[in-house]
N, C-alpha and C positions, 0 to 999 in steps of 0.2 A: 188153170183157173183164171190168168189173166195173161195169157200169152200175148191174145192179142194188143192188150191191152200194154203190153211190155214193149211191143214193136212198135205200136204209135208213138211210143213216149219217145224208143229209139231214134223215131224216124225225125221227130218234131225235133230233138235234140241235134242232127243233123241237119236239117232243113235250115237253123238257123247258122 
């Protein structure tokens, strides 16, 4: 339901 939505957050959490 928000997988993708789980990954961006991972990603952005990463990215910084």
């Amino acid at each position: 339901v928000g997988e993708l939505q789980k990954i961006l957050k991972e990603q952005q959490k990463l990215k910084k």
